[in-house]
N, C-alpha and C positions, 0 to 999 in steps of 0.2 A: 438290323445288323446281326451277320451270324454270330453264335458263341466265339466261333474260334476270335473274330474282328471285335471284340470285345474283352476277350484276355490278352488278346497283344497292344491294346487300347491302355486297358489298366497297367501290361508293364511298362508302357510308354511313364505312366504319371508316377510308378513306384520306381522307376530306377530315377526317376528326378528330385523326388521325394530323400529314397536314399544319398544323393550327389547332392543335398542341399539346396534345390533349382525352386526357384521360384513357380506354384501354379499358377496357371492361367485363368482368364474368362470360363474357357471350352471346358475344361479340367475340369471345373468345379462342379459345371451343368452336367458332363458325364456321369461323374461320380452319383449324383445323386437317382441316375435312372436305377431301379427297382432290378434290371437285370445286371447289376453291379453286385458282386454278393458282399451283402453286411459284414460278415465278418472280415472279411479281407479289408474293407477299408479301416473297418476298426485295428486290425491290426498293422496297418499302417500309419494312423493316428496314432495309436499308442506305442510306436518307433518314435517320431517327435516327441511325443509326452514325457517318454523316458530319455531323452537323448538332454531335453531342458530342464527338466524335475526331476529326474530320477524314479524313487518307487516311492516316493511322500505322496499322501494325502493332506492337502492342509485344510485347517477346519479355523472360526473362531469363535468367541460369544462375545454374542450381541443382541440387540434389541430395538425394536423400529419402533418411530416415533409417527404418525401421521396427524396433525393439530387439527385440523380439518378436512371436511371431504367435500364441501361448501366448491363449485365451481363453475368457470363463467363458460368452462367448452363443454362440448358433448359425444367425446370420442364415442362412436358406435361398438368398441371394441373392450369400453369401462362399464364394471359392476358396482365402481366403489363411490364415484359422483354422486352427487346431492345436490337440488335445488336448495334456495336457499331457505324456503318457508315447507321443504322437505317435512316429514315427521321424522326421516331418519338421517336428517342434515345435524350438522353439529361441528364446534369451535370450541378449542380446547385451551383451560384459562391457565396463568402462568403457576397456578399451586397445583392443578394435575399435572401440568409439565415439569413443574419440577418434582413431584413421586415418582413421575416414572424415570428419569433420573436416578433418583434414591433409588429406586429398587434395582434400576441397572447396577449401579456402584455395587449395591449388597449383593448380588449375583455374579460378578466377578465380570461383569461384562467390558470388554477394551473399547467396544465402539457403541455408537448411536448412527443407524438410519434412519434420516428425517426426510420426508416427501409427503405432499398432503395436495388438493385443491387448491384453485386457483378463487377464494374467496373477493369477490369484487367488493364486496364492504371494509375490506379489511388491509388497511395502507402497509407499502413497504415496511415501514419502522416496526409493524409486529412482526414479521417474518424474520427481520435483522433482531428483532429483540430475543425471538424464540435461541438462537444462539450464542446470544450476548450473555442471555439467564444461565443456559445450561451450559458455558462455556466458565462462566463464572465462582457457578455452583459445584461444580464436577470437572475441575480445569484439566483431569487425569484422561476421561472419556474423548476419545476421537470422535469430533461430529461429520460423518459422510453426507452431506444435504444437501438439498433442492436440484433437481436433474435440469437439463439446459431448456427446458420448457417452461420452467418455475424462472430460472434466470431471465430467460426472453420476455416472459410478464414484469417480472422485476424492472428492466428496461422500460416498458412502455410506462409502469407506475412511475418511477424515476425523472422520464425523460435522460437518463444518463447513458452511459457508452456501457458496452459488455464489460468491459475493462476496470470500468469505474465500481459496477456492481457488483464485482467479482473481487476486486482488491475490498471494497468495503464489506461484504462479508466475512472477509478473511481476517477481516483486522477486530471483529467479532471476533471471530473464535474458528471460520469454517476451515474442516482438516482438509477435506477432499470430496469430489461431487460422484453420487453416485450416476450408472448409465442410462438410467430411464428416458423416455420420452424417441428414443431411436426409431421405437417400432420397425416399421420397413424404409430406405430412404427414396425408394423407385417412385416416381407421381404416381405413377398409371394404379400403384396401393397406396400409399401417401393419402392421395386426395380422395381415396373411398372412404378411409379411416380415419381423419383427422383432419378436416382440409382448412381449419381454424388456427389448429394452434401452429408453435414453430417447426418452419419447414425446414428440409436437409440443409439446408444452404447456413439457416440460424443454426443449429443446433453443432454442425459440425465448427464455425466461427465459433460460439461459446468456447466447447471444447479445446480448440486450439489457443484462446486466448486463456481459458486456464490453463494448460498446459504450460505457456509464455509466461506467466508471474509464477508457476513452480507449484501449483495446486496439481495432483496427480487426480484422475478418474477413470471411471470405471466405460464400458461401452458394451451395450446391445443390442440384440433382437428379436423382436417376436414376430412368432413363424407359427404356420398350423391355419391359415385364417383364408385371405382371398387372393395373396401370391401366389407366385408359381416358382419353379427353383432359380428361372433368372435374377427374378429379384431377387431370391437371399443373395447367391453369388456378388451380384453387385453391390449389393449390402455390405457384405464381406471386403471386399475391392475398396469399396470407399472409405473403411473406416482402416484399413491397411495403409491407403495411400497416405490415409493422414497422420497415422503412426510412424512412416516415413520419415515425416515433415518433422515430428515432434516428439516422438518418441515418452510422450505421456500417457498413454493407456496403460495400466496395469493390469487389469482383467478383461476376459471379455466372458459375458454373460448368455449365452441363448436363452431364451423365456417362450414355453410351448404355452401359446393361446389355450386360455379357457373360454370358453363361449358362454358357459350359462349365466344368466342373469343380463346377460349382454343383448345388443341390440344386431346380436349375429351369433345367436342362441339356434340357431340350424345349421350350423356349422358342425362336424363332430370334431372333438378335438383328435387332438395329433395322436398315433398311435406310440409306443415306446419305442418300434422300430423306428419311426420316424424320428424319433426323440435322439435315439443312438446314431442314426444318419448323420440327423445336423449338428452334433457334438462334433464326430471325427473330422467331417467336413469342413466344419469352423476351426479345429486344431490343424489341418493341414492349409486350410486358406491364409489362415493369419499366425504366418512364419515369422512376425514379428512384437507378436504380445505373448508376453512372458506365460501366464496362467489363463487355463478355460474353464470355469467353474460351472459346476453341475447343482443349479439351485435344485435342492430338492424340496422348496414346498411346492412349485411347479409340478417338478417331471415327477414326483413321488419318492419315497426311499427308495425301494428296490430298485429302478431305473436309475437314479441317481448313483448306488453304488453302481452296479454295472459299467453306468460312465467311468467312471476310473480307469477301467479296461479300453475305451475308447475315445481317446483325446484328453479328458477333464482331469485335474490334481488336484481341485478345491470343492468341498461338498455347502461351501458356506458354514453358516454358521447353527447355534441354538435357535436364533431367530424367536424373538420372544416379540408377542404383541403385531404379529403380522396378520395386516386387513385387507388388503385389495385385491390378492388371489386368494383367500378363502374367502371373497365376497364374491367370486368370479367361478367359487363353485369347488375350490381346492378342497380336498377330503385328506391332505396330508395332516398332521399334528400341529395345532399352535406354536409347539415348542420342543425341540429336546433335548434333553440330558447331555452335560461335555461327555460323561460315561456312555452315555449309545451311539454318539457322535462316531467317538475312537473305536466302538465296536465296530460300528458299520463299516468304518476305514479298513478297519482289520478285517473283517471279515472278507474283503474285497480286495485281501493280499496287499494294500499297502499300509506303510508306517505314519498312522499319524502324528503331526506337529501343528502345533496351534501359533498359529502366524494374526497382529496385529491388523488394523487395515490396508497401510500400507508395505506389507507383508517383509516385517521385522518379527526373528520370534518372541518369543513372550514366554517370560520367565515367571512362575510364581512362588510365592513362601510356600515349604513343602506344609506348615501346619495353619494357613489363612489362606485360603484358596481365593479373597476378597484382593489380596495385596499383588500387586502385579508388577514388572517393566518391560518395557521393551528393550529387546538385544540389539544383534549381529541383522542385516539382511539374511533373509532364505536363501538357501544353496551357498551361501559361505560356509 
């Protein structure tokens, strides 16, 4: 295609962008050729960004909880899985689960992210309990836990209905489910990568059936791997259509494949241009989910803040005790500081505000930084 049929291409998609108009299939696949210039679409993501969030950055702390890495699949795509007679297999009993609790409390932390292995030795009723303890113990801490892959095993331990597992959770303690287990939803990658566990069809049912009893969650994708840009595109598309339906997605996530450790460790990962591509690209696909958050233990700080400028208004959080992409080869920080957090915000021209899980702000004692509440929703 000559240049010129490619800038009259792109204004085709930016005056529709501007006029509010829904993108297309085609759009998307466009967008992402390499003769598209990066900055232009970032700055057309970051028209959307600012038209829904303004110039905030939202950040929060938190701290991930994974109880096991014990699992009965074997995504070729996972560094963090353990056999079960592993030497680096492991089951985490209810007095480390609850320090790590305590320490969240005493770290000012408002949520808990919980996701672990799909342990076959180990019945529903400890996974319900892991909630039941920390929900009990720390009834203040929001628990974001088990992605609809973790549910869909639940189901089959159970014999019960999505519905059933998902309301009895809830009456545990669960706040809201994180997006994991999306990966890609297209077969033709699906079944290279995962072709065990739950596929598009369960994962997007979960979903909407939390959605339907009032559990809000999170949605994503990992990209960098053995797609092509049709399948993010439809990725995109699918989890839109279903925000349609239900209007329960609160964020959406893109998650840049690490390959090392993995069983597709010839893979390079994603470059940060690529990184900034499928930020904007996700901000302008999914005209209907409020926030795009730019995890930076994936994409790195640097790329993470620059996301700011391209689609994202949320960098996550302190992220304390996080294992599966630093087992997958992540070189980011364990953890850090609400103070570098807010620098990085700023640095990156926007104002940060530290927003809850389910993105309420959050107010603390100006002299106990431990004592917290939740406000007003964001953007009120």
């Amino acid at each position: 295609m000559p240049a010129t049929d490619y800038a009259a291409r792109f204004r085709e998609i930016r005056d529709k962008v501007e006029s509010e108009e829904r993108l297309s299939l085609d759009d998307g696949i466009f967008l992402y050729n390499p003769a598209v210039p990066l900055q232009e679409v970032g700055q057309l993501a970051n028209l959307v960004r600012e038209r829904k969030n303004g110039n905030v950055g939202y950040f929060n702390i938190n701290t991930h909880l994974n109880p096991t890495n014990v699992c009965v699949y074997r995504c070729r795509f996972c560094a963090f899985r353990s056999d079960l007679r592993d030497p680096k297999g492991y089951v985490m009993n209810d007095e480390q689960i609850v320090e790590r609790g305590r320490e969240a409390t005493e770290n000012g932390c408002t949520e808990m992210h919980i996701v672990g292995g799909l342990h076959h030795k180990m019945p529903y009723e400890w996974y319900r309990g892991i909630i039941e303890l920390l929900n009990k113990t720390y009834p203040q801490i929001h628990l974001k836990a088990w992605t609809a892959v973790e549910i869909n095993w639940f189901e089959f331990q159970t014999k019960k209905s999505k519905q059933w597992v998902l309301q009895d959770m809830r009456d545990a303690g669960l706040g809201s489910m994180p997006g994991g287990g999306a990966e890609i939803f297209h077969p033709e990658v699906r079944d290279q990568l995962c072709e065990h566990k739950a596929n598009t069809h369960e994962w997007l049912q979960i979903h909407q059936t939390a959605h339907e009893i009032g559990l809000r969650t999170n949605c994503t994708m990992l990209y960098g791997h053995v797609e092509q840009a049709y399948h993010r595109i439809d990725h995109l598309i699918r989890l839109r259509e279903l925000q349609d339906r239900t209007g329960g997605f609160q964020v959406f996530i893109p998650l840049a494949f690490h390959p090392e450790n993995t069983k597709l460790d010839n893979i390079k990962k994603p470059s940060a241009l690529m990184d900034l591509r499928t930020m904007a690209i996700s901000r302008l696909m999914l005209d209907n989910v409020q926030h795009i958050k730019a995890y930076w233990i994936m994409l790195g700080i640097e790329t993470a803040q620059t996301a700011l400028a391209y689609g994202a208004d949320d960098i996550d959080g302190t992220v304390r005790h996080e294992l599966i992409y630093h087992d997958a080869g992540a070189t980011t920080p364990e953890c850090l500081s609400v103070d570098h957090i807010k620098q990085l915000i700023a640095e990156a021209g926007r104002d940060p505000v530290e927003r809850d899980t389910v993105y309420n702000h959050v107010h603390r004692e100006p002299h106990d930084f431990t004592k917290w509440t939740s406000g007003a929703p964001v953007g009120v």
